[in-house]
Structure formats: structure tokens, C-alpha cells
C-alpha positions in Angstrom: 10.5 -26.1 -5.3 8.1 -29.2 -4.2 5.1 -29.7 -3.2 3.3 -32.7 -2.4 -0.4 -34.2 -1.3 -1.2 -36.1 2.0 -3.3 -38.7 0.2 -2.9 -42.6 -0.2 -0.6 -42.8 -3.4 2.2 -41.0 -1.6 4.8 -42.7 0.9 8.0 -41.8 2.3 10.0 -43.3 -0.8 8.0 -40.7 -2.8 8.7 -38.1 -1.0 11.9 -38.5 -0.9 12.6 -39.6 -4.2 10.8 -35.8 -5.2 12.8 -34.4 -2.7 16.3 -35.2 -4.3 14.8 -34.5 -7.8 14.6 -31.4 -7.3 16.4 -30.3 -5.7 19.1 -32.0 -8.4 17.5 -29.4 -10.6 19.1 -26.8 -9.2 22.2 -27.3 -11.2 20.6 -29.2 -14.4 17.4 -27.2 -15.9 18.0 -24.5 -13.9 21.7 -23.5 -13.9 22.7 -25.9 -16.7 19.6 -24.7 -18.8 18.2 -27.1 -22.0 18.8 -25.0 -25.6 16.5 -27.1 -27.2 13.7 -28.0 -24.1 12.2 -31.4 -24.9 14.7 -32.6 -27.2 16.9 -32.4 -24.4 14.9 -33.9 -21.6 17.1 -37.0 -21.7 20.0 -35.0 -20.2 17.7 -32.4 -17.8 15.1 -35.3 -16.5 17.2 -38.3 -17.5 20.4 -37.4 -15.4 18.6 -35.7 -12.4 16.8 -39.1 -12.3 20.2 -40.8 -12.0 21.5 -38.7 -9.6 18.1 -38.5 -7.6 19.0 -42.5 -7.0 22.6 -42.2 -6.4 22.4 -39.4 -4.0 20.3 -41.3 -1.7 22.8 -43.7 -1.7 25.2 -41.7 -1.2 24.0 -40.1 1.9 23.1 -43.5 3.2 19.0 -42.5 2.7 18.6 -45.7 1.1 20.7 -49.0 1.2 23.0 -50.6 -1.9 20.4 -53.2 -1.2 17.3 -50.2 -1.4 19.3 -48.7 -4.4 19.6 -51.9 -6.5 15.8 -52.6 -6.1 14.5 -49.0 -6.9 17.1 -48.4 -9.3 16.1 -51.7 -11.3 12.0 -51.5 -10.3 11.6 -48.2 -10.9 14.0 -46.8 -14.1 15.2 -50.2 -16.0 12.1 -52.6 -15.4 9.6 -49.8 -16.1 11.9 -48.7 -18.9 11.3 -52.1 -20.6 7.7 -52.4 -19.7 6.9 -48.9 -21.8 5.3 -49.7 -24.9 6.8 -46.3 -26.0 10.9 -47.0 -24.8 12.2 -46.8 -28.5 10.8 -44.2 -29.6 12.8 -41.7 -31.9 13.9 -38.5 -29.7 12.5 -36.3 -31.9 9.2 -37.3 -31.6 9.3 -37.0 -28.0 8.9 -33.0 -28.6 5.9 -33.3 -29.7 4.7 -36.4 -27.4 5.6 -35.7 -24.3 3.1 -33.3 -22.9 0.8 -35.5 -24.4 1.2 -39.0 -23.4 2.1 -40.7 -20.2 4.1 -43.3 -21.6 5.8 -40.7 -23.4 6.8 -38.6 -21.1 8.6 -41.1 -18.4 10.8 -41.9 -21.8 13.6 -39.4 -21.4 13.4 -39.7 -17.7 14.1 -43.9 -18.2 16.4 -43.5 -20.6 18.2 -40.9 -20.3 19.2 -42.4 -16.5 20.5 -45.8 -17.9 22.7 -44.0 -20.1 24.0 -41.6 -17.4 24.8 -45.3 -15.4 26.2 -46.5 -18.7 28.2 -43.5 -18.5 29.3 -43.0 -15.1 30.3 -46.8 -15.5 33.1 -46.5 -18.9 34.6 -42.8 -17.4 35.2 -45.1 -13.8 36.6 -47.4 -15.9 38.6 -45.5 -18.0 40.0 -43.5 -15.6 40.6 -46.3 -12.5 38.1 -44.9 -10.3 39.7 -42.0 -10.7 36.8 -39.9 -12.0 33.1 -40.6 -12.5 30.4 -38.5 -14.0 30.2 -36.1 -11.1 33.8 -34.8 -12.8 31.9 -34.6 -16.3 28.7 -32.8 -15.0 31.1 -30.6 -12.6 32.6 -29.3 -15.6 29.7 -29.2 -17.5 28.6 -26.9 -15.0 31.1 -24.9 -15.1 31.7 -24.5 -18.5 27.9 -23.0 -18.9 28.3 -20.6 -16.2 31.2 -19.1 -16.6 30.6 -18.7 -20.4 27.0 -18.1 -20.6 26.4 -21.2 -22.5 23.2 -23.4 -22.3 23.0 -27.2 -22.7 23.3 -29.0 -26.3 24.6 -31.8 -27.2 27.6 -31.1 -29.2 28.5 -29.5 -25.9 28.1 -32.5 -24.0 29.4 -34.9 -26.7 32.4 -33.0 -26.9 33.3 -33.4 -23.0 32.4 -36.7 -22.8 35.1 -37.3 -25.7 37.4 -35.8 -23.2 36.7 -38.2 -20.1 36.6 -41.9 -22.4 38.9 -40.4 -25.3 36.8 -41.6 -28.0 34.5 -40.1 -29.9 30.7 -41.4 -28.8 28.2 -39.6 -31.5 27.7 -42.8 -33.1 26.9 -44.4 -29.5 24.7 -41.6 -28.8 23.1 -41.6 -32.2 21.9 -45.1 -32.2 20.9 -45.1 -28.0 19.5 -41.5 -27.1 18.3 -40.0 -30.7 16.8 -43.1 -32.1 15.5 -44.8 -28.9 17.3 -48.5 -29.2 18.1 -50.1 -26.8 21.7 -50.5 -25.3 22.9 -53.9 -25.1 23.2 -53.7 -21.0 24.1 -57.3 -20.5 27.1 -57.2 -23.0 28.1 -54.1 -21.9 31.5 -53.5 -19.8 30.7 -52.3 -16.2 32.5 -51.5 -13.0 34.0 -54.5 -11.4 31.0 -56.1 -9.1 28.0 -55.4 -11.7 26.3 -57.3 -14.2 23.2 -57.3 -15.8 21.4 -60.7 -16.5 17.9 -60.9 -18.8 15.2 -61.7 -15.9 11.7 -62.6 -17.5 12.8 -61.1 -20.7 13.8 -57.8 -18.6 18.0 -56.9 -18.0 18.6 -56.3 -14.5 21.3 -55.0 -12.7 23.1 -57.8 -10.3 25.8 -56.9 -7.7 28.0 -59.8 -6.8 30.1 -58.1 -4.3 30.2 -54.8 -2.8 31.4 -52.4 -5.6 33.2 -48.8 -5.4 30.2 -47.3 -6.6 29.0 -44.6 -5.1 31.9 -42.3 -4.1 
């Protein structure tokens, strides 16, 4: 499933972060398969990304310290620093084999809306639930009835967990690339986001039932 080189660009963090993102693909690309292939990377790339950060977490790999700074270095910061972040979903079909910038789009943003996400269904729900109950069924759902990934699929669950109807959300944040107002947003009680040299970044003011 991975392979990697012993040569002065690699370290551990790399490895490991290839490692868990793979092996993430197991259920999402591989059982969970993409109906439309790029136009769906946000989901495929963008919420193994996620889950390649909070998995280390979760199995104590990494630190909530460790998270915090690789989850805000390496997916929101470098999010913001792409020339290319806003750019319409439907372009990234045709883009992304063909530009760098291009390609870590999806992967970026598709993983701040999976935090977005995994944020409003713990809220909703009291802690309750969290994505893993969403992507659970998901999985589910396109196993046991032969089904492959689209988003009216996805929508449609998600209307399920928050009880509101999100196209418009989605519309506006995954298919025409804007960005989602993070620091006005409603998160999980311990999170914030504060604008940091013109860049949002996550803050933890306590320790937080995150990672469950």
C-alpha cells in the first residue's frame, strides 16, 4: 500500500503521516469508491487527510499539542498560503494532475470541512456522535447496497446527523472553493480560531473532548 525512500526529505512525521493515510484508504477510495473521481477528491483525499491527523491522536502517536501544530502547519496554514485555495471544484478535474498547487486543494479543503463537520454533528448531538457515526454509515450504506460515493449521497446523511439541509453550505464552501468563515464559526467547547498574520488558526484553551 506504501512505499517510501530513505533520502533527506523524509522523517519519521512523514512516514507516519503516509502510513495512516493509507491505510485510511482502505475504507474511503477503496471500499467507499468516488462515482465521479476528481470531482470527488474533497471527500476521498480530503477526509482521509482528516482522519490521517486525528487517528494519530487518537492512538496517542502524536500529542493534542503535536496535533494542534500539524493540523494548523500542515492543512489550514498551507491551505491559506495556496495561491490556488478558491478555486471552483470543477476545475480541479481538469487541474489536478497537472498542477501542484492544484492538487493539495481537495486534500486542504476537503479536511477543514471534515473538522467543520465533525465539530456541528458533536455539537448537535452532545458528544454523542461525531463524524466517525456519519462515515460509519456511509460505509455501510455503499456496501451493503452496492452504491459508490456522490454527493447527494453524502448530503443526504449529513441532513440526518445536524437535521438541516447543508447544500447551500456545501455549495458555497466545497464546489465554489470560498472560504469558510472559521473564526465565526460555532466549534466544540475548548476551540477557537483567531486570524494569526492574516492566517485563522485553530487555539485550544483547555483540554477538549475531541478525539473520542
Amino acid at each position: 500500500m506504501i512505499q517510501g525512500t530513505n533520502n533527506p526529505f523524509n522523517n519519521k512525521n512523514s512516514y507516519l503521516y503516509l502510513l495512516h493515510h493509507e491505510l485510511m484508504h482502505d475504507w474511503i477510495g477503496n471500499r467507499i469508491k468516488n462515482q465521479h473521481e476528481e470531482l470527488n477528491y474533497w471527500f476521498s483525499e480530503g477526509f482521509t487527510d482528516y482522519y490521517t491527523y486525528k487517528n494519530r491522536l487518537r492512538i496517542k502517536d502524536i500529542s493534542s499539542e503535536e496535533w494542534l501544530k500539524l493540523f494548523n502547519e500542515e492543512v489550514i496554514k498551507s491551505h491559506w498560503k495556496n495561491p490556488q485555495r478558491n478555486i471552483p471544484n470543477y476545475k480541479i478535474k481538469d487541474e489536478f494532475w497537472k498542477s501542484r498547487t492544484v492538487e493539495k486543494v481537495p486534500y486542504r479543503r476537503g479536511s477543514i470541512f471534515a473538522f467543520w463537520l465533525d465539530n456541528q454533528i458533536m455539537i448537535k448531538s452532545g458528544h454523542k456522535k461525531s463524524l466517525d457515526d456519519l462515515v460509519q454509515e456511509l460505509l455501510k450504506t455503499c456496501m451493503e447496497k452496492k452504491l459508490k460515493f456522490m454527493d447527494e449521497l453524502f448530503l443526504d446523511l449529513v441532513q440526518k446527523y445536524l437535521d438541516k439541509d447543508l447544500s447551500y453550505f456545501f455549495q458555497k464552501h466545497i464546489l465554489s472553493g470560498e472560504d469558510i468563515d472559521l473564526v465565526n464559526e460555532k466549534w466544540i467547547d475548548g476551540f477557537q480560531f483567531k486570524i494569526i498574520d492574516g492566517i485563522p488558526q485553530l487555539q485550544k484553551d483547555k483540554e477538549v473532548k475531541y478525539a473520542l
